[in-house]
Every structure is written in C-alpha cells, then in structure tokens.
mmCIF file of the N, C-alpha and C atoms, coordinates in Angstrom:
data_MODEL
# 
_entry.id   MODEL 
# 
loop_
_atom_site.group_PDB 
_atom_site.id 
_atom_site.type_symbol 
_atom_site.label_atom_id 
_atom_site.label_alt_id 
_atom_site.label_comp_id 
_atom_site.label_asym_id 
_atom_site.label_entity_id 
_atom_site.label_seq_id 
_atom_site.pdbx_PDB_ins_code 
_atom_site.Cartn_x 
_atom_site.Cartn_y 
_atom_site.Cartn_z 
_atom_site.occupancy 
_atom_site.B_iso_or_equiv 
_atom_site.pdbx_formal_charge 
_atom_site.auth_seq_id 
_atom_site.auth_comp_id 
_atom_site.auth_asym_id 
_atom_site.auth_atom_id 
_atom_site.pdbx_PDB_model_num 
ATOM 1   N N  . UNK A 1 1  ? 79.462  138.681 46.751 1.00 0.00 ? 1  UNK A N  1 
ATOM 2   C CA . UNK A 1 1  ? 80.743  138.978 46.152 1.00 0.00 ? 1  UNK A CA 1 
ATOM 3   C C  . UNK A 1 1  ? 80.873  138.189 44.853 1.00 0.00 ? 1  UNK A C  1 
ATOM 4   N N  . UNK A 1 2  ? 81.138  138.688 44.342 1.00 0.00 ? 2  UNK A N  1 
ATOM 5   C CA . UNK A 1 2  ? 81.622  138.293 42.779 1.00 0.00 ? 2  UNK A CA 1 
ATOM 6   C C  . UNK A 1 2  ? 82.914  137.025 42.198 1.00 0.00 ? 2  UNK A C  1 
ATOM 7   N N  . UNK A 1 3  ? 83.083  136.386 42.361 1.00 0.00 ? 3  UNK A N  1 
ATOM 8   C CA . UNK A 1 3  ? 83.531  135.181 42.175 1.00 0.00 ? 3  UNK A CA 1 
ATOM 9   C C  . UNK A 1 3  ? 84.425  135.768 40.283 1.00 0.00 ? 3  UNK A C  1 
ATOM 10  N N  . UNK A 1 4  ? 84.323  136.127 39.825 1.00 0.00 ? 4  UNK A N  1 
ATOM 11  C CA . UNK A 1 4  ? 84.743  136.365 38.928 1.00 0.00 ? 4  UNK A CA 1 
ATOM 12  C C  . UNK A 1 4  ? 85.894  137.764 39.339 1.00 0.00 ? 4  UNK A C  1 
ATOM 13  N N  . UNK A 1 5  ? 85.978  138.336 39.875 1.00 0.00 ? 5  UNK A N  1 
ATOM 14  C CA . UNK A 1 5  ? 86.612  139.148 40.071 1.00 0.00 ? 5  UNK A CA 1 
ATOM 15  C C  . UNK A 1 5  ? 88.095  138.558 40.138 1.00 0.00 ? 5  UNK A C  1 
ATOM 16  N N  . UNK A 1 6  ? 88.871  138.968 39.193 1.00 0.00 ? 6  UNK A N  1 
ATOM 17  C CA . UNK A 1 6  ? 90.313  138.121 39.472 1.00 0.00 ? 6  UNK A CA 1 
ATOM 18  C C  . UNK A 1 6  ? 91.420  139.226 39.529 1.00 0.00 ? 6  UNK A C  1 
ATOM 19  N N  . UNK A 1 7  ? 91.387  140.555 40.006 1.00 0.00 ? 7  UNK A N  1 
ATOM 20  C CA . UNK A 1 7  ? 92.083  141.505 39.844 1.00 0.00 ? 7  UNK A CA 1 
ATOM 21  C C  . UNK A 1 7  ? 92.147  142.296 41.212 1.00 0.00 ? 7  UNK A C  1 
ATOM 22  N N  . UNK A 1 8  ? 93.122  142.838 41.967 1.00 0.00 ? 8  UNK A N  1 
ATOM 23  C CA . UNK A 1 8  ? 93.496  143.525 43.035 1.00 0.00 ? 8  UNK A CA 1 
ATOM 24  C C  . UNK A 1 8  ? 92.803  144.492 42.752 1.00 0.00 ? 8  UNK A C  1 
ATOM 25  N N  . UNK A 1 9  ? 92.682  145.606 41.578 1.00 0.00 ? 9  UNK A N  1 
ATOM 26  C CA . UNK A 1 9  ? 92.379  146.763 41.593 1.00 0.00 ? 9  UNK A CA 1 
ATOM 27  C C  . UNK A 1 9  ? 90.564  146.277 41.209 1.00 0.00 ? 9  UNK A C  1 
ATOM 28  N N  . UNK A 1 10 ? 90.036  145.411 40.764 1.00 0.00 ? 10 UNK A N  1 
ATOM 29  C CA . UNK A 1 10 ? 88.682  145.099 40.513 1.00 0.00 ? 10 UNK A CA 1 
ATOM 30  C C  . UNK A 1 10 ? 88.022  144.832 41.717 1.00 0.00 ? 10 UNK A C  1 
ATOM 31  N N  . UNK A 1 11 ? 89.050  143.699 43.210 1.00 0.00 ? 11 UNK A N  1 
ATOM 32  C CA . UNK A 1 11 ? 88.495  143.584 44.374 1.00 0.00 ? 11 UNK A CA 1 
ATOM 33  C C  . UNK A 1 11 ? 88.745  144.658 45.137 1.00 0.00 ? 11 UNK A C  1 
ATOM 34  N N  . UNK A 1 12 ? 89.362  145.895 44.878 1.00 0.00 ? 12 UNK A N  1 
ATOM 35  C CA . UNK A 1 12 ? 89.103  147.247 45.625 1.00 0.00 ? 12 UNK A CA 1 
ATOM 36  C C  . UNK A 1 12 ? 87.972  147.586 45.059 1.00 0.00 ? 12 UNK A C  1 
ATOM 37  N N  . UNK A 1 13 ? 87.651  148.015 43.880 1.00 0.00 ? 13 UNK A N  1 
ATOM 38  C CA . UNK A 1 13 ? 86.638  148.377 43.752 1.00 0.00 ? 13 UNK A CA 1 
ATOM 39  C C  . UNK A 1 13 ? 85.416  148.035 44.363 1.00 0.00 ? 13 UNK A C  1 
ATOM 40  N N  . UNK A 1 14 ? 85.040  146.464 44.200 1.00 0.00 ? 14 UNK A N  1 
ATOM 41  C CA . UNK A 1 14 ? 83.941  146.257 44.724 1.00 0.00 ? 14 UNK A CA 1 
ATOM 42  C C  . UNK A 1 14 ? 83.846  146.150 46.153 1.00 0.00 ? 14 UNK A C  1 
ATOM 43  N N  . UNK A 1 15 ? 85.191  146.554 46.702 1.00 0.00 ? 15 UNK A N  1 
ATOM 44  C CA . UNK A 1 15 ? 85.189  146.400 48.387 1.00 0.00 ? 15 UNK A CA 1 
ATOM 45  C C  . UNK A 1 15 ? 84.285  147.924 49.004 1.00 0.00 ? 15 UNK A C  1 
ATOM 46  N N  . UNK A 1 16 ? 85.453  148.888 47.812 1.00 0.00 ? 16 UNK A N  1 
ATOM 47  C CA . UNK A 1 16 ? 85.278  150.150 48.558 1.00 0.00 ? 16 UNK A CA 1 
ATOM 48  C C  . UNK A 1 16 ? 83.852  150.897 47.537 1.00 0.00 ? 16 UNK A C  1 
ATOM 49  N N  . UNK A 1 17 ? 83.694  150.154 46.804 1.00 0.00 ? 17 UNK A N  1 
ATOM 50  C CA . UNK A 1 17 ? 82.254  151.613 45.677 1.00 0.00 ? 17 UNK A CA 1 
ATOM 51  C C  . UNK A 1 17 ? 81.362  150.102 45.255 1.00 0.00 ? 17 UNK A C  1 
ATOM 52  N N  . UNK A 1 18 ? 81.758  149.295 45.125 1.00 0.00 ? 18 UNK A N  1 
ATOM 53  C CA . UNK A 1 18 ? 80.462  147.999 44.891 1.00 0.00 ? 18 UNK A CA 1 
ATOM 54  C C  . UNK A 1 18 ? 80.428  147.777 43.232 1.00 0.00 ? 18 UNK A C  1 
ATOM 55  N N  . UNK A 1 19 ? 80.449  146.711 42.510 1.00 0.00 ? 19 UNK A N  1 
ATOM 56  C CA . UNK A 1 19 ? 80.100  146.427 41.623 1.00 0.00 ? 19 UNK A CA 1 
ATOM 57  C C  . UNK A 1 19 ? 79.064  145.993 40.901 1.00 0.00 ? 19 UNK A C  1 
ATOM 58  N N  . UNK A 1 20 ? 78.527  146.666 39.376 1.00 0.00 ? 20 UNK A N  1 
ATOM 59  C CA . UNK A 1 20 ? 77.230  146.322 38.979 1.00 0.00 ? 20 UNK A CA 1 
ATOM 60  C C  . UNK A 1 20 ? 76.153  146.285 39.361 1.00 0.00 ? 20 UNK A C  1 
ATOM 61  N N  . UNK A 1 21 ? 76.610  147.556 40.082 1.00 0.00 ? 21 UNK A N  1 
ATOM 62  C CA . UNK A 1 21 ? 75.455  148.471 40.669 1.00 0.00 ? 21 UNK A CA 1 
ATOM 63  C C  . UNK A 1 21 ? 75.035  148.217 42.343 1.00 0.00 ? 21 UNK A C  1 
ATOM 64  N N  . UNK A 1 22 ? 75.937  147.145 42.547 1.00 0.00 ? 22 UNK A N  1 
ATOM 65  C CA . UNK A 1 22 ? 75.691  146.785 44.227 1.00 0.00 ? 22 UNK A CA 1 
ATOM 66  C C  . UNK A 1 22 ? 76.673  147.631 45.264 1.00 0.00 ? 22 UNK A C  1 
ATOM 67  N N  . UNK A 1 23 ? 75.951  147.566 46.503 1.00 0.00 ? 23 UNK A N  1 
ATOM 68  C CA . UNK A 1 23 ? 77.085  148.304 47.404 1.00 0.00 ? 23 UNK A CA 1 
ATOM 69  C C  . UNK A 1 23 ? 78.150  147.826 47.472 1.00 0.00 ? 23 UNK A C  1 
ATOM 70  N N  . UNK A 1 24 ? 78.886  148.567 47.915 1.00 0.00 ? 24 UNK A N  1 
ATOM 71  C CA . UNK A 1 24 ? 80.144  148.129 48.172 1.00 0.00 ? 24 UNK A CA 1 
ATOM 72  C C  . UNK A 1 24 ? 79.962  147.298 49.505 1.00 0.00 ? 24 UNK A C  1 
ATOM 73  N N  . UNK A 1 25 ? 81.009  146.283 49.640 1.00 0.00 ? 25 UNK A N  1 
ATOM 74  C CA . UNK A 1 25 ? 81.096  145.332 51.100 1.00 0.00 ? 25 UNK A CA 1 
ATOM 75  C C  . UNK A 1 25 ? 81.728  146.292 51.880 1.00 0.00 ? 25 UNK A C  1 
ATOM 76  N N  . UNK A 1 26 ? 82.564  146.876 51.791 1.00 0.00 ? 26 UNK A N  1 
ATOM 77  C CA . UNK A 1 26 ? 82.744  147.761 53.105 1.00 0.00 ? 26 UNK A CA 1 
ATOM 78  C C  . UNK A 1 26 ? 81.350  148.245 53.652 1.00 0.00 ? 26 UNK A C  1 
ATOM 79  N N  . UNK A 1 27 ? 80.557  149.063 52.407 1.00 0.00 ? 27 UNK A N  1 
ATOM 80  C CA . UNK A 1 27 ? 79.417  149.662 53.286 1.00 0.00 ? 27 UNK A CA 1 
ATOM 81  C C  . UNK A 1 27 ? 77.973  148.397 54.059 1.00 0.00 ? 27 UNK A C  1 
ATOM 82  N N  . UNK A 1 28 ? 78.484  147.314 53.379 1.00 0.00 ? 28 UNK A N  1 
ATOM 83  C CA . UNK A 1 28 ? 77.641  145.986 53.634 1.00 0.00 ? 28 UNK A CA 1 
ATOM 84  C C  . UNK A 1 28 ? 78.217  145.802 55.258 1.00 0.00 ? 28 UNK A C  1 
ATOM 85  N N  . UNK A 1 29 ? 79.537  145.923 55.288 1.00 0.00 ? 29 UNK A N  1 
ATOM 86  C CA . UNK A 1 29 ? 80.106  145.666 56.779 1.00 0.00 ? 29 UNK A CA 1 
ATOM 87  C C  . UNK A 1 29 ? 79.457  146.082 58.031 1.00 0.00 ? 29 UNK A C  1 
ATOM 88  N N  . UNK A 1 30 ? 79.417  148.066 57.309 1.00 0.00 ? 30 UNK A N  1 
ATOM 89  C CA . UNK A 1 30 ? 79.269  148.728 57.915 1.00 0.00 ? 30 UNK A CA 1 
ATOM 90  C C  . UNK A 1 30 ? 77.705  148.601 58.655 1.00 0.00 ? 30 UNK A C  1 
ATOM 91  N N  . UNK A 1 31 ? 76.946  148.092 57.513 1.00 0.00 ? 31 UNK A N  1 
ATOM 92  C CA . UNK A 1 31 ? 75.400  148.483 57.800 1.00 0.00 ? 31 UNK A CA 1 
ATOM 93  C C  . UNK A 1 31 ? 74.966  146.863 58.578 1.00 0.00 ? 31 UNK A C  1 
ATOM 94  N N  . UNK A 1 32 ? 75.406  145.951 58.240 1.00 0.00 ? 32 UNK A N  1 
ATOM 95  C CA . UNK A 1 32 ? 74.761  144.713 58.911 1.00 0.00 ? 32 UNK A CA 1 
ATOM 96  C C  . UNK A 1 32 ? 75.870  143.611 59.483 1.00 0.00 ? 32 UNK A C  1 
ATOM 97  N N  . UNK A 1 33 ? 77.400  144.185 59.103 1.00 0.00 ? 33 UNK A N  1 
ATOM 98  C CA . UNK A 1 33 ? 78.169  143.318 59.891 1.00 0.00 ? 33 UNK A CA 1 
ATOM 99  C C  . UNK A 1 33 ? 78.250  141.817 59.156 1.00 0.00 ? 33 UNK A C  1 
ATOM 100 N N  . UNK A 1 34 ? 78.725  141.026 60.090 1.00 0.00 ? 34 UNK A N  1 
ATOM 101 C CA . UNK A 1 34 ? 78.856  139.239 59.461 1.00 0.00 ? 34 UNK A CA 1 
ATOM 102 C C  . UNK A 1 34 ? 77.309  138.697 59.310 1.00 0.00 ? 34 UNK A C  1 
ATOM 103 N N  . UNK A 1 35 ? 76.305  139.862 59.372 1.00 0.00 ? 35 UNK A N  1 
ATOM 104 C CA . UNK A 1 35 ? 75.070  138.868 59.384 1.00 0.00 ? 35 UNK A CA 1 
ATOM 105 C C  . UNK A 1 35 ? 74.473  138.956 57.472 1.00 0.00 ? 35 UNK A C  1 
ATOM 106 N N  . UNK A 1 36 ? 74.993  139.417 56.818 1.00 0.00 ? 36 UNK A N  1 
ATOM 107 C CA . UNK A 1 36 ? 74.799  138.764 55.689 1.00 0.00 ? 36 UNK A CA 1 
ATOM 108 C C  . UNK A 1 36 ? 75.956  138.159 54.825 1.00 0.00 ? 36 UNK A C  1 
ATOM 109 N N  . UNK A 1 37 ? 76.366  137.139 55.778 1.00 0.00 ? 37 UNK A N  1 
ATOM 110 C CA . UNK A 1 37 ? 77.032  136.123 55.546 1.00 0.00 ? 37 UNK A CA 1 
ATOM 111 C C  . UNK A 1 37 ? 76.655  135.231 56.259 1.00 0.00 ? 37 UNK A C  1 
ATOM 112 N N  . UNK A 1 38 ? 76.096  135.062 57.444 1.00 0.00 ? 38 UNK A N  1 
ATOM 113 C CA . UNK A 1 38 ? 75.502  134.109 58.488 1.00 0.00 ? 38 UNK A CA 1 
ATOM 114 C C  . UNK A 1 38 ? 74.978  133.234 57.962 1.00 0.00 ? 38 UNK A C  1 
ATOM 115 N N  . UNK A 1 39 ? 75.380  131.533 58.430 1.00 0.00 ? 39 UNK A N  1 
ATOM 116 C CA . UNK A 1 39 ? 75.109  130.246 57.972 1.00 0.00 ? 39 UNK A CA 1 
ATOM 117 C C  . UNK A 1 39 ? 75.459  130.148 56.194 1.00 0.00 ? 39 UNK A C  1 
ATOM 118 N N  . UNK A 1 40 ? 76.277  130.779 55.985 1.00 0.00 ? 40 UNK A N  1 
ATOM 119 C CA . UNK A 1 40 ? 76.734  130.330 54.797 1.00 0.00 ? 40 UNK A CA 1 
ATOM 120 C C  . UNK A 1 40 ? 78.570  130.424 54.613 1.00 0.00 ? 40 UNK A C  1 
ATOM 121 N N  . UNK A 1 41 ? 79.146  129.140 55.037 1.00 0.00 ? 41 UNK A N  1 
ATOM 122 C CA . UNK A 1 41 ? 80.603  128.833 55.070 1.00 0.00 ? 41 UNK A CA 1 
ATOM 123 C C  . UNK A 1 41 ? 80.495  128.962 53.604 1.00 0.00 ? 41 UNK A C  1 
ATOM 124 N N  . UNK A 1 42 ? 80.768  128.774 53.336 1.00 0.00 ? 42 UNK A N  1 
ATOM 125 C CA . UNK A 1 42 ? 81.348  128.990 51.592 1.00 0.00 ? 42 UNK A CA 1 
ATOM 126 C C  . UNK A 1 42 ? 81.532  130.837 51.380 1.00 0.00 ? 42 UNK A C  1 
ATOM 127 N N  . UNK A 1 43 ? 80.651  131.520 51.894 1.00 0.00 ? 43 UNK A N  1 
ATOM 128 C CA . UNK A 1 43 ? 80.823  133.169 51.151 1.00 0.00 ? 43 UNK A CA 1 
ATOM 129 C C  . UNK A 1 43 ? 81.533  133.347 52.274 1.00 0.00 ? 43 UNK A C  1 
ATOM 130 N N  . UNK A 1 44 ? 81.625  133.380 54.084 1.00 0.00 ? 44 UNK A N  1 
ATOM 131 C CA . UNK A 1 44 ? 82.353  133.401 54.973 1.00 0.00 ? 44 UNK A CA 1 
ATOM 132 C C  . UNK A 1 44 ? 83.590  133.113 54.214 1.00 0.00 ? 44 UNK A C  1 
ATOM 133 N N  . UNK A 1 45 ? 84.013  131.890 53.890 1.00 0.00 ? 45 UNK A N  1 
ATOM 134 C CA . UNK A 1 45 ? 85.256  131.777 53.479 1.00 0.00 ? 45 UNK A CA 1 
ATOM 135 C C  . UNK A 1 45 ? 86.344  132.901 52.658 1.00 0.00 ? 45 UNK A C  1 
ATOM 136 N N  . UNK A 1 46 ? 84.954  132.858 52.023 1.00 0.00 ? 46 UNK A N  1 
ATOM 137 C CA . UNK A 1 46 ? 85.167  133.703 50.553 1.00 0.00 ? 46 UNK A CA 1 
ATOM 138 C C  . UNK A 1 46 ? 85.867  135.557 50.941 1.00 0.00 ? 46 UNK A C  1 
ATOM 139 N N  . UNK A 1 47 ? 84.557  135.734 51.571 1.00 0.00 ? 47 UNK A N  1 
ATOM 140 C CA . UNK A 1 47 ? 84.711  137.154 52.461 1.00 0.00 ? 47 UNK A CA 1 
ATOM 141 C C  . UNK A 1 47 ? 86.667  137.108 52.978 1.00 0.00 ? 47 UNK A C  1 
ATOM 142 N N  . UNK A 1 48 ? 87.001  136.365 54.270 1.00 0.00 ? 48 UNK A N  1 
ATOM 143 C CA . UNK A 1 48 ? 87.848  136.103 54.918 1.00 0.00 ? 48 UNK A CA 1 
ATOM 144 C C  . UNK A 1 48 ? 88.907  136.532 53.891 1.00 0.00 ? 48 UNK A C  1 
ATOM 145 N N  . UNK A 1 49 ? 89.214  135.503 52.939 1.00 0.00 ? 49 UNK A N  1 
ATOM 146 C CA . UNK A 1 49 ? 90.232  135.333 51.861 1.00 0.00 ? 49 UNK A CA 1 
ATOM 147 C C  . UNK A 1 49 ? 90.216  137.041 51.215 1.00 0.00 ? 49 UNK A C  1 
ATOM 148 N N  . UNK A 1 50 ? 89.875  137.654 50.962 1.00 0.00 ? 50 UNK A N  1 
ATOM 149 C CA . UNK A 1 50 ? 89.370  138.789 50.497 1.00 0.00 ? 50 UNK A CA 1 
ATOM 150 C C  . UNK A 1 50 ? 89.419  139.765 50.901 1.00 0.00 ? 50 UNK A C  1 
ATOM 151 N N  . UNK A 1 51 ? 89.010  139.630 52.347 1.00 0.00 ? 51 UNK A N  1 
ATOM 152 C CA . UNK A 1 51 ? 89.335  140.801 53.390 1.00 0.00 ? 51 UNK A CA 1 
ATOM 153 C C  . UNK A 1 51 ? 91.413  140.486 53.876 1.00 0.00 ? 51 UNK A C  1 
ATOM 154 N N  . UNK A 1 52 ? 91.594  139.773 53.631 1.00 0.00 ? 52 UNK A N  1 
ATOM 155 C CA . UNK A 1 52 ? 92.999  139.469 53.655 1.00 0.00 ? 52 UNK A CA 1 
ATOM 156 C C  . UNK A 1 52 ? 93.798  140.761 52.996 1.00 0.00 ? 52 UNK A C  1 
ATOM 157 N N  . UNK A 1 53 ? 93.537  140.465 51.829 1.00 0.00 ? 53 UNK A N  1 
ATOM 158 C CA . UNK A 1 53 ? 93.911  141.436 50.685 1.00 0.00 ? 53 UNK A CA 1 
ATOM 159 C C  . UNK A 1 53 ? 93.762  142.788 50.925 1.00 0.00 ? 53 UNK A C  1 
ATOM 160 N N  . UNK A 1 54 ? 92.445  143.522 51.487 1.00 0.00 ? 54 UNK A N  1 
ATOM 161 C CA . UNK A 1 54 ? 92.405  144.054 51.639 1.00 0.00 ? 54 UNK A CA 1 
ATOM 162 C C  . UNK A 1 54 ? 93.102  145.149 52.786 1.00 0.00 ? 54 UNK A C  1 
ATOM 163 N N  . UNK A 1 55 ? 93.338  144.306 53.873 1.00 0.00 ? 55 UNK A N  1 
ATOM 164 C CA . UNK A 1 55 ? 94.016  145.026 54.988 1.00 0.00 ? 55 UNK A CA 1 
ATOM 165 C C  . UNK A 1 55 ? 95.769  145.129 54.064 1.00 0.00 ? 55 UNK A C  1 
ATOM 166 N N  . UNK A 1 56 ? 96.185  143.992 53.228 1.00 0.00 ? 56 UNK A N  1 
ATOM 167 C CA . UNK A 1 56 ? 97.387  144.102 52.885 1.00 0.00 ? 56 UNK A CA 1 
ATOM 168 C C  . UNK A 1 56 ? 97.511  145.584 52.144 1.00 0.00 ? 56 UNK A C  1 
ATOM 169 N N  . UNK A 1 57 ? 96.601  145.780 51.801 1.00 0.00 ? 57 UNK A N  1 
ATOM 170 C CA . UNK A 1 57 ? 96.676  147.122 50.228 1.00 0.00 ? 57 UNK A CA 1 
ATOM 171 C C  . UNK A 1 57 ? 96.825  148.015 51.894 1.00 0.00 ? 57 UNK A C  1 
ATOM 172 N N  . UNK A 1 58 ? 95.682  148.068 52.794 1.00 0.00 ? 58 UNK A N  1 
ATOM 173 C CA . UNK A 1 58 ? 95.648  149.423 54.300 1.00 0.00 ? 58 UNK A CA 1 
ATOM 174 C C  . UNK A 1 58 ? 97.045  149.432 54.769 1.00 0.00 ? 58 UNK A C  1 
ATOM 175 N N  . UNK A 1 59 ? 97.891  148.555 54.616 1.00 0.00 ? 59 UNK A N  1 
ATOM 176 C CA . UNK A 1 59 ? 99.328  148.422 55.444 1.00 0.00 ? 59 UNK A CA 1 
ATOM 177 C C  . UNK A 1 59 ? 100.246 149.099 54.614 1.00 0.00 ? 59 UNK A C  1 
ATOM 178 N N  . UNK A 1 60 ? 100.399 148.392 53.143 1.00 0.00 ? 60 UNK A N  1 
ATOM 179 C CA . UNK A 1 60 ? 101.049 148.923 52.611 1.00 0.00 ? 60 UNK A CA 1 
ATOM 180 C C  . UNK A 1 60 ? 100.905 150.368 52.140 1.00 0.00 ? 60 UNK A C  1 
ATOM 181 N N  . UNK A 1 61 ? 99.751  150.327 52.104 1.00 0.00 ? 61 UNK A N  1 
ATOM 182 C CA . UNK A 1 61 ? 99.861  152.586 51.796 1.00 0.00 ? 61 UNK A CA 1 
ATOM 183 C C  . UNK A 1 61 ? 99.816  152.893 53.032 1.00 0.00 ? 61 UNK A C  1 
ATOM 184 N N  . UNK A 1 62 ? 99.851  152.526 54.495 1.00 0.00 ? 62 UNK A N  1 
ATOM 185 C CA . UNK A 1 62 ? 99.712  153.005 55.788 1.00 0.00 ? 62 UNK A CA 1 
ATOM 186 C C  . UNK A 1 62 ? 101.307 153.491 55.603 1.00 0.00 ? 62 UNK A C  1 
ATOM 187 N N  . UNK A 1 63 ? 102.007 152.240 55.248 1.00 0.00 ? 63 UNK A N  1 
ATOM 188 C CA . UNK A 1 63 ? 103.510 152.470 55.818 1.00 0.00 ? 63 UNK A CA 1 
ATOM 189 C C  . UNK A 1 63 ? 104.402 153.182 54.775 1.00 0.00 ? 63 UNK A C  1 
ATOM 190 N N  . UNK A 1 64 ? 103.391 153.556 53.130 1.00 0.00 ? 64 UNK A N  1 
ATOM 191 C CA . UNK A 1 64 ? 103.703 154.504 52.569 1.00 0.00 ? 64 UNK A CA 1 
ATOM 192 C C  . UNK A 1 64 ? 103.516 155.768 52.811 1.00 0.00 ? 64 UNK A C  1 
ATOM 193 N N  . UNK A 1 65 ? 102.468 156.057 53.927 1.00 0.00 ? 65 UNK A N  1 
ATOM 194 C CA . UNK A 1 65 ? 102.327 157.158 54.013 1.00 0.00 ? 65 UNK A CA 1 
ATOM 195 C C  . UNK A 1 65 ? 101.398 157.375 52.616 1.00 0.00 ? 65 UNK A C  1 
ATOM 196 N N  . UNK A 1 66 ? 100.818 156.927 51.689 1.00 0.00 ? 66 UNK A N  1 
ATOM 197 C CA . UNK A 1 66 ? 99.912  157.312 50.867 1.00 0.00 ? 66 UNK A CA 1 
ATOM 198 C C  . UNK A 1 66 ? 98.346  156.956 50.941 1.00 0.00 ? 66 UNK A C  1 
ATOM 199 N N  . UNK A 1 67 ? 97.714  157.226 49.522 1.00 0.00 ? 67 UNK A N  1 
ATOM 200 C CA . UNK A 1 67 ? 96.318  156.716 49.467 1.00 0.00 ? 67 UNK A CA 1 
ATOM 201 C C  . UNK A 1 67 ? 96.395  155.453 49.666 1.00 0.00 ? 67 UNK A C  1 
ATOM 202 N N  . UNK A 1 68 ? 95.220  154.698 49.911 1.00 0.00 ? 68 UNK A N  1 
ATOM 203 C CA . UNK A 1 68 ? 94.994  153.078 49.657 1.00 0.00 ? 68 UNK A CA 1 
ATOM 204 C C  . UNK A 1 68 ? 94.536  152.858 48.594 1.00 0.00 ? 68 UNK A C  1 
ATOM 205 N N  . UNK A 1 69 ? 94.046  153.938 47.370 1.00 0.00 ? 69 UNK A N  1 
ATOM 206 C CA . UNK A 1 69 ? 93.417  154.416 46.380 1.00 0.00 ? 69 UNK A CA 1 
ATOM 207 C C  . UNK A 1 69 ? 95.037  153.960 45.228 1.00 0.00 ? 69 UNK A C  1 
ATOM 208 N N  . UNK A 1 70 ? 96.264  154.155 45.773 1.00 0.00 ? 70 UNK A N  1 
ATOM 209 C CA . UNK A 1 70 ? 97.338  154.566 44.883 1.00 0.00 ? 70 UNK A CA 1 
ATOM 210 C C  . UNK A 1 70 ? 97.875  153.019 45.051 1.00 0.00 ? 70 UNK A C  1 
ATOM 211 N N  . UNK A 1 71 ? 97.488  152.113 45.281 1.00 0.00 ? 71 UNK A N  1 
ATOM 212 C CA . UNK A 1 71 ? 98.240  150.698 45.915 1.00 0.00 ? 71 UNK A CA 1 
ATOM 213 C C  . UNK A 1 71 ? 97.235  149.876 45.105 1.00 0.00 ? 71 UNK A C  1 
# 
C-alpha cells in the first residue's frame, strides 16, 4: 500500500482497481487473505487503519441506497 496516498477518493482507488499498475487490495484480499501482510506489524497496522475507511464509504452508500463508487 502506498503510504503517499492522502485522499479518500485515491484510497478507493487503490482498494478497489490498484495503483501504478498493482492490484487492487481488495483483489489481494481476495486471492491470499492476511498472508501478505503476515509478520509485518507496521503494513498490518497500516492495512487495519485503511480498511476502516473503507467499510465507512460501504455504510454510508449502503444506507444511501447508492454506489460506493458515488461516496
């Protein structure tokens, strides 16, 4: 994950389509889970803090009834 990323709509991006040419972490989730993060607290952290955000953007267009795309 990108450490430079300082923008809501920049950490969707690289959650949901991946940045600079990398997968996206959703599809990182999908394919290997917490194991490429394993034994490293610092990106764990990082991840955590991040995935925070992310469920906030799923709630709030859940309970809009809209995209998560439009949030």
């Amino acid at each position: 994950m990108y450490r430079a990323v300082k923008t809501v709509e920049a950490l969707w991006s690289e959650w949901t389509v991946g940045l600079r040419g990398r997968p996206a972490i959703a599809d990182l989730d999908g394919r290997w889970g917490s194991r490429c993060r394993a034994g490293r607290q610092n990106e764990l952290q990082w991840y955590s803090l991040r995935l925070e955000v992310i469920k906030e953007i799923r709630k709030v267009a859940k309970a809009h009834r809209c995209s998560e795309e439009d949030h």
